[in-house]
C-alpha positions as CSV (number, residue, x, y, z in Angstrom):
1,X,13.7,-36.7,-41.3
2,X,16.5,-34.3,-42.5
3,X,15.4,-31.9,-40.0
4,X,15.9,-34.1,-37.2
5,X,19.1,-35.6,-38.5
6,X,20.4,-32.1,-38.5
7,X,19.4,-31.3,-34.8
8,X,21.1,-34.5,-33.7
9,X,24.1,-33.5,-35.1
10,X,24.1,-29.7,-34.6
11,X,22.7,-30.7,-30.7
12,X,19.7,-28.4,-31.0
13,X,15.6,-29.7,-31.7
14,X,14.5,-30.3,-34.8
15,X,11.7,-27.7,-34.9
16,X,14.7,-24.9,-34.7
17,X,16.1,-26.1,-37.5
18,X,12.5,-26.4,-39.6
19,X,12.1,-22.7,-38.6
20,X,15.3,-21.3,-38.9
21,X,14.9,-23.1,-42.7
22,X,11.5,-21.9,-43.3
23,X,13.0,-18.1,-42.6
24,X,16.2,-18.9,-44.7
25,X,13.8,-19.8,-47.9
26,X,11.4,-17.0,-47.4
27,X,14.2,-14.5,-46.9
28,X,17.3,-15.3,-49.0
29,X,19.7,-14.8,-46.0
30,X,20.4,-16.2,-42.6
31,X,21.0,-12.5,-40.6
32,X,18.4,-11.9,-37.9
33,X,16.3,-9.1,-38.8
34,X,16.9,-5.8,-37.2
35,X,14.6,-5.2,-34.2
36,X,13.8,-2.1,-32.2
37,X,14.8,-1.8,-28.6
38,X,18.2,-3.1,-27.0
39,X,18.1,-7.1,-25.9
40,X,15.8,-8.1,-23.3
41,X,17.5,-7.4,-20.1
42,X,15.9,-10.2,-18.2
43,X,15.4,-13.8,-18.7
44,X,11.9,-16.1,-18.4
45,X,13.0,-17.1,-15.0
46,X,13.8,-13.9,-13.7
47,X,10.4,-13.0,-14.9
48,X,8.9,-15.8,-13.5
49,X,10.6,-15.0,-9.9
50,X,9.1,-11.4,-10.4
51,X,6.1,-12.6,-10.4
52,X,6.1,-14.9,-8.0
53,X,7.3,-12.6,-5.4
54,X,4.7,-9.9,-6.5
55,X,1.8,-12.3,-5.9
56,X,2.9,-13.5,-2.6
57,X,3.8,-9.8,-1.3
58,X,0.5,-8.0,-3.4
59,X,1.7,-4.6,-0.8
60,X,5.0,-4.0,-1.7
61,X,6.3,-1.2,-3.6
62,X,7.6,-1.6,-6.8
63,X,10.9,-0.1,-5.7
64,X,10.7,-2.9,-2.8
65,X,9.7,-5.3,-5.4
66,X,13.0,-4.6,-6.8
67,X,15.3,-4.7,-4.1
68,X,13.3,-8.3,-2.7
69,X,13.9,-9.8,-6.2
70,X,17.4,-8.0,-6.6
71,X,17.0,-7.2,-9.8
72,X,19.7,-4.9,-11.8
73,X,17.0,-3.5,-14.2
74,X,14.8,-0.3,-13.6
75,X,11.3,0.0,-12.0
76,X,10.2,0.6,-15.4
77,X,11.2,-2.7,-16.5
78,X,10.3,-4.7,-13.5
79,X,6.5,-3.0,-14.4
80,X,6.1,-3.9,-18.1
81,X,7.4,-7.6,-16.8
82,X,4.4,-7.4,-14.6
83,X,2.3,-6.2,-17.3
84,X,2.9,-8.9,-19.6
85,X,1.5,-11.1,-16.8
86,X,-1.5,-9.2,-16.2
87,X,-0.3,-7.7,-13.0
88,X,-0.7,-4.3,-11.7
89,X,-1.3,-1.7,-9.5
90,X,-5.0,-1.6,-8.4
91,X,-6.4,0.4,-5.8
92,X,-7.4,-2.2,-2.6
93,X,-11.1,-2.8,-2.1
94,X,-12.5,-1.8,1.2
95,X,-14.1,-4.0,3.1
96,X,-14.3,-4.6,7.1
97,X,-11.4,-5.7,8.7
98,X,-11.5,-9.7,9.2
99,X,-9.7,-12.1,11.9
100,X,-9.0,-15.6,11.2
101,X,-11.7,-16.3,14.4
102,X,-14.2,-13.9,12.5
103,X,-13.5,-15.7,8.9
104,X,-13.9,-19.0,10.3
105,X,-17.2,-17.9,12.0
106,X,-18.9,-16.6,8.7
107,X,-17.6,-19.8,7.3
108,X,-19.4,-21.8,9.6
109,X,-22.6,-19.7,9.0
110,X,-22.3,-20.0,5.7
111,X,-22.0,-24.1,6.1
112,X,-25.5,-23.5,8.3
113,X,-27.4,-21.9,5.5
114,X,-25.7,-23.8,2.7
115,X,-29.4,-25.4,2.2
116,X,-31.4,-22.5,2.6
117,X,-33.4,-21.7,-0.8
118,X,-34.7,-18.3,-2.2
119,X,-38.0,-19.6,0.0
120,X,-36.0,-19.9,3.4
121,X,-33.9,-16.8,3.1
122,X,-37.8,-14.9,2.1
123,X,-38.7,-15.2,5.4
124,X,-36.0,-13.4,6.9
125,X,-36.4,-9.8,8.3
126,X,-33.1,-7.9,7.1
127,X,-32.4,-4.7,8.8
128,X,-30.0,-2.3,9.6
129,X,-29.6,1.1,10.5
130,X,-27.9,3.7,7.9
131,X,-26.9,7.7,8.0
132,X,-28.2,9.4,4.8
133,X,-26.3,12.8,4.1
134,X,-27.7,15.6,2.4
135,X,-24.7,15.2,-0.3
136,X,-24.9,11.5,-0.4
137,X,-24.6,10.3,-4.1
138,X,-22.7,6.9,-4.1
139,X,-22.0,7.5,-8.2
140,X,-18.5,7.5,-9.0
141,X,-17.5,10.9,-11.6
142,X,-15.7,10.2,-14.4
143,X,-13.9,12.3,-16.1
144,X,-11.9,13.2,-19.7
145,X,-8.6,14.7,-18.9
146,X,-4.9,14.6,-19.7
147,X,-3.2,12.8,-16.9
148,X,-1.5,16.5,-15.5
149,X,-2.5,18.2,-12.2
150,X,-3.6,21.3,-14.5
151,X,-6.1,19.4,-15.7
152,X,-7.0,17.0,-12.9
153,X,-7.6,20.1,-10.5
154,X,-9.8,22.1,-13.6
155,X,-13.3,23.2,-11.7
156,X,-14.9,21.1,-14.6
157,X,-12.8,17.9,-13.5
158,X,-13.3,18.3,-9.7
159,X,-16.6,16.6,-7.7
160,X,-17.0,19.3,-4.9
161,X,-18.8,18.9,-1.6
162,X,-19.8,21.8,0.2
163,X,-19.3,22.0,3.6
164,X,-23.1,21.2,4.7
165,X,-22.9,17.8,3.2
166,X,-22.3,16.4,6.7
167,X,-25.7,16.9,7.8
168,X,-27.2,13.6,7.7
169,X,-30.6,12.0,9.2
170,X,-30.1,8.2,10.8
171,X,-32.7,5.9,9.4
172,X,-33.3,2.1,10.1
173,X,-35.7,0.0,7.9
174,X,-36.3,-4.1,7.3
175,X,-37.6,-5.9,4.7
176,X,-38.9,-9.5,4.5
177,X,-39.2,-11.3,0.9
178,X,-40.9,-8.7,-1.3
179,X,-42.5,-6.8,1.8
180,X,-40.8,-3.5,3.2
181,X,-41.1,-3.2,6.8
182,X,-41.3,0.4,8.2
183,X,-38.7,3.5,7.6
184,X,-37.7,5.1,10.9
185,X,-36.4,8.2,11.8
186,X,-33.7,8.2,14.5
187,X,-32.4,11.6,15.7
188,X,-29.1,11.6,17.4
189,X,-27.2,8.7,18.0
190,X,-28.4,5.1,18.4
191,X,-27.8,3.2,22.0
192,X,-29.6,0.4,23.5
193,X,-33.0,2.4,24.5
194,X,-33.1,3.8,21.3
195,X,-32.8,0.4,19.4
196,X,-35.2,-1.5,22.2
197,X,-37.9,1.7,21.2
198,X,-37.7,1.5,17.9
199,X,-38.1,-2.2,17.6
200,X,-40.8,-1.8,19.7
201,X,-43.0,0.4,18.0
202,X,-41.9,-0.1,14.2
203,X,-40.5,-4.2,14.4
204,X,-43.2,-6.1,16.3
205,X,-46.3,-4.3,14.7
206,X,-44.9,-5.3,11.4
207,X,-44.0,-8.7,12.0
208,X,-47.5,-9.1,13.7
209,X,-48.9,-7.6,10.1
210,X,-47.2,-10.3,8.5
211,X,-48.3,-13.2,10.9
212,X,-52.0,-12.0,10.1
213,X,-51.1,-12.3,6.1
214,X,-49.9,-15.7,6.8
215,X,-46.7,-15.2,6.6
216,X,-45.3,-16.9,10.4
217,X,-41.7,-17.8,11.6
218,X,-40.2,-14.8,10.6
219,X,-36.5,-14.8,11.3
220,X,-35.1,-11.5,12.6
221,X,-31.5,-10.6,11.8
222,X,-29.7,-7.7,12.8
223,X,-26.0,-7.2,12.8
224,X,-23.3,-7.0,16.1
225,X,-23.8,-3.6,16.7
226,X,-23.1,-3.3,20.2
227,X,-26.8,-1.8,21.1
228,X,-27.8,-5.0,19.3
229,X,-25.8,-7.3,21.7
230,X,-26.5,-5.9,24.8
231,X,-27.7,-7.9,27.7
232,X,-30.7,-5.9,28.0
233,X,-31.3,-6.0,24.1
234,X,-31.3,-10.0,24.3
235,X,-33.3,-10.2,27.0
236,X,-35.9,-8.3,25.2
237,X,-35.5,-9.6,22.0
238,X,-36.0,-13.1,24.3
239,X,-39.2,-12.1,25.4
240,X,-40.3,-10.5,22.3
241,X,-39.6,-13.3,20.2
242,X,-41.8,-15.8,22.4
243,X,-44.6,-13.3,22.4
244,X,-44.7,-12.5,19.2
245,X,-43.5,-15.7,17.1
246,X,-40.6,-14.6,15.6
247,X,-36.7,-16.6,15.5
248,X,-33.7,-14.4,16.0
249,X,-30.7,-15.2,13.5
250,X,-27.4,-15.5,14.5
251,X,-25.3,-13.7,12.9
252,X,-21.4,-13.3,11.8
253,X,-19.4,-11.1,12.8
254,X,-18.4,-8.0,10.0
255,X,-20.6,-9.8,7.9
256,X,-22.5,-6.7,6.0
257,X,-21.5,-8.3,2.7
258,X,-24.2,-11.3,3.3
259,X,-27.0,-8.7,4.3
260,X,-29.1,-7.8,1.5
261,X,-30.3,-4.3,3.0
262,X,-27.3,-3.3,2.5
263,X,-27.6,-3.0,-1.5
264,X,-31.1,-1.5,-0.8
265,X,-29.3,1.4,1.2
266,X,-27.6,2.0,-2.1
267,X,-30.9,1.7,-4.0
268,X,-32.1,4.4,-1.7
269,X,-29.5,6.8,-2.5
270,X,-29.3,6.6,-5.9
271,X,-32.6,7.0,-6.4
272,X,-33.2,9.6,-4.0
273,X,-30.4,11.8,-6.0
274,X,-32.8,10.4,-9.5
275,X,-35.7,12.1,-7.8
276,X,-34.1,14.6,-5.8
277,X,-31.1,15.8,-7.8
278,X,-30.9,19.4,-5.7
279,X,-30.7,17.6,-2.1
280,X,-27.3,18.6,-1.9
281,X,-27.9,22.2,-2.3
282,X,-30.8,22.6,0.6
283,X,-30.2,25.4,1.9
284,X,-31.4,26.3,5.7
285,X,-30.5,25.3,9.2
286,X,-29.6,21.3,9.7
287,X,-33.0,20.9,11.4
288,X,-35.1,22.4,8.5
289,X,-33.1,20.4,6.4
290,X,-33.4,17.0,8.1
291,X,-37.5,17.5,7.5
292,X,-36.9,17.8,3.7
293,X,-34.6,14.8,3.7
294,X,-37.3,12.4,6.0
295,X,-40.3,13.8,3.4
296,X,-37.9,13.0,0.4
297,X,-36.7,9.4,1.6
298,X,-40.3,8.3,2.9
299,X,-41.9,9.3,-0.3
300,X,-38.1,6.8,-2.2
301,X,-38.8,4.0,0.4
302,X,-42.4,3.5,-0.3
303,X,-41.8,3.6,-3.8
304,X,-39.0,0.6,-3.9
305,X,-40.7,-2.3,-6.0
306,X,-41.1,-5.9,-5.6
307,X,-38.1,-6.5,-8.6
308,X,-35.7,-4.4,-6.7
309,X,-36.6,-6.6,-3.1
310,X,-36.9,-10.2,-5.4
311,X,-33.3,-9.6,-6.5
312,X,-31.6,-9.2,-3.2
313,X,-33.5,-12.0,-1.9
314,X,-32.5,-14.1,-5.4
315,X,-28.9,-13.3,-4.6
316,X,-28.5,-15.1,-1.0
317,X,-28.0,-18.5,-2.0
318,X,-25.1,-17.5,-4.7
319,X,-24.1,-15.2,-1.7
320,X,-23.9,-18.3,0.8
321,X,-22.1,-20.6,-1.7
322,X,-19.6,-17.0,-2.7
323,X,-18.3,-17.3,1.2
324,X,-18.3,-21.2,1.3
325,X,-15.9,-20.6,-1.6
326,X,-13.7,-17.8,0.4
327,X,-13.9,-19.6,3.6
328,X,-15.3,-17.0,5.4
329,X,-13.0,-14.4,4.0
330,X,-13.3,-11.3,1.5
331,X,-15.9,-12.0,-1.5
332,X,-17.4,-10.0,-4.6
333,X,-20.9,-8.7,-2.5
């Protein structure tokens, strides 16, 4: 009651003068204690304005940041403001470039298949086509160093690539539920004959396999790769479909997040650097080393088990309602 009858009168809340009489009896004086560091040069709204502008404008420079928010105290400051919020520097993630037309189209795929269980999305053939190179392991390095170029540019703290790691061989593969579909080899580039061939020979004798085990109305999804789009590719995958009792998905566009295959692509690398740790260092022409690389990623592919292929499927629904959430935009897959 004291406390408060002292804040009325001194105009300040009671709790200041409970604590401010708290200190006094625990330190037998009244003098602030001495405190490293000169007086904070900014106040809570500043900070608060700081922030504010660094989450709307995530781009800008801090030395921007600075000007925008015309602040009279350093970079350095502006940063440890940011810190204190849990704000910093990050490097972007990289993902395919959206539109608003393309966001709102995933979104309303995502609203199509927001029903779909682990059953429904089991019976869809995921495929894609990929480039393995020789020097293809998708591990990140990580270092100890001291943060100084010496260091940072020590033969013992840099990943190097030789020159030959370009050489590459094109694959494309599919998968339905726990089944893998076919590896194929592609040489050169991929256009619409290419695609209509090797659909032909590798798609529809596996999705005839699988209407023999009982497994019908398989759902073929490929992405908008223009050899996939082509009037001649639709037309054939028209006929093919009625011929062969198979659906053909429609699918968003830059959409390789929602694809499963994609993570098995990964899969395959890593675990063709576990098997094959010396890929990177065949030595021949690109020919002689294109062989090894088909003989060493048939003999991976096969050996991809039914956990790996469960998972992905497991992961579509979270993945459906993951872009409902976004709205078609930029999610964590």
């Amino acid at each position: 009651m004291l406390h408060a009858e002292i804040g009325r009168h001194l105009g300040i809340p009671r709790h200041t003068v409970s604590e401010f009489l708290q200190r006094f009896d625990k330190r037998g004086f009244n003098e602030n204690l001495p405190h490293p560091g000169g007086p904070r040069k900014t106040t809570a709204s500043d900070d608060r304005y700081v922030v504010r502008v660094a989450e709307s404008k995530t781009r800008i420079p801090l030395a921007q940041l600075r000007v925008e928010t015309n602040s009279n105290v350093s970079e350095q400051t502006l940063r440890r403001r940011l810190k204190e919020a849990g704000i910093r520097k990050w490097k972007a993630v990289d993902r395919p470039l959206l539109t608003k037309k393309q966001a709102a189209q995933r979104f309303e795929w995502a609203k199509a298949h927001r029903h779909w269980d682990e059953d429904m999305f089991a019976k869809v053939a995921w495929s894609d086509e990929r480039a393995v190179q020789r020097d293809c392991d998708p591990r990140q390095v990580w270092v100890f160093r001291r943060q100084n170029k010496c260091e940072k540019y020590d033969p013992r703290n840099v990943r190097g690539k030789s020159k030959g790691g370009c050489i590459s061989q094109m694959i494309w593969g599919c998968f339905v539920g726990n089944k893998l579909g076919p590896i194929v080899f592609i040489n050169g580039s991929v256009n619409t004959q290419v695609y209509i061939n090797v659909l032909t020979d590798s798609l529809l004798p596996f999705i005839d396999a699988l209407n023999a085990d009982g497994i019908t109305d398989v759902v073929f999804q490929q992405d908008n790769a223009t050899p996939h789009t082509s009037k001649k590719t639709r037309q054939w995958l028209a006929d093919a479909a009625r011929e062969h009792g198979f659906l053909v998905m429609e699918w968003p566009p830059n959409s390789p997040d929602m694809n499963p295959i994609e993570h098995l692509w990964g899969h395959l690398k890593l675990e063709l650097n576990r098997r094959f740790p010396d890929t990177s260092a065949l030595k021949g022409s690109p020919d002689a080393i294109r062989r090894v690389l088909k003989q060493q990623l048939t003999e991976v592919w096969w050996a991809i088990g039914n956990d790996v292929l469960n998972k992905l499927i497991q992961s579509m629904p979270h993945r459906v309602q993951a872009l409902l959430k976004a709205k078609g935009w930029y999610m964590d897959y």
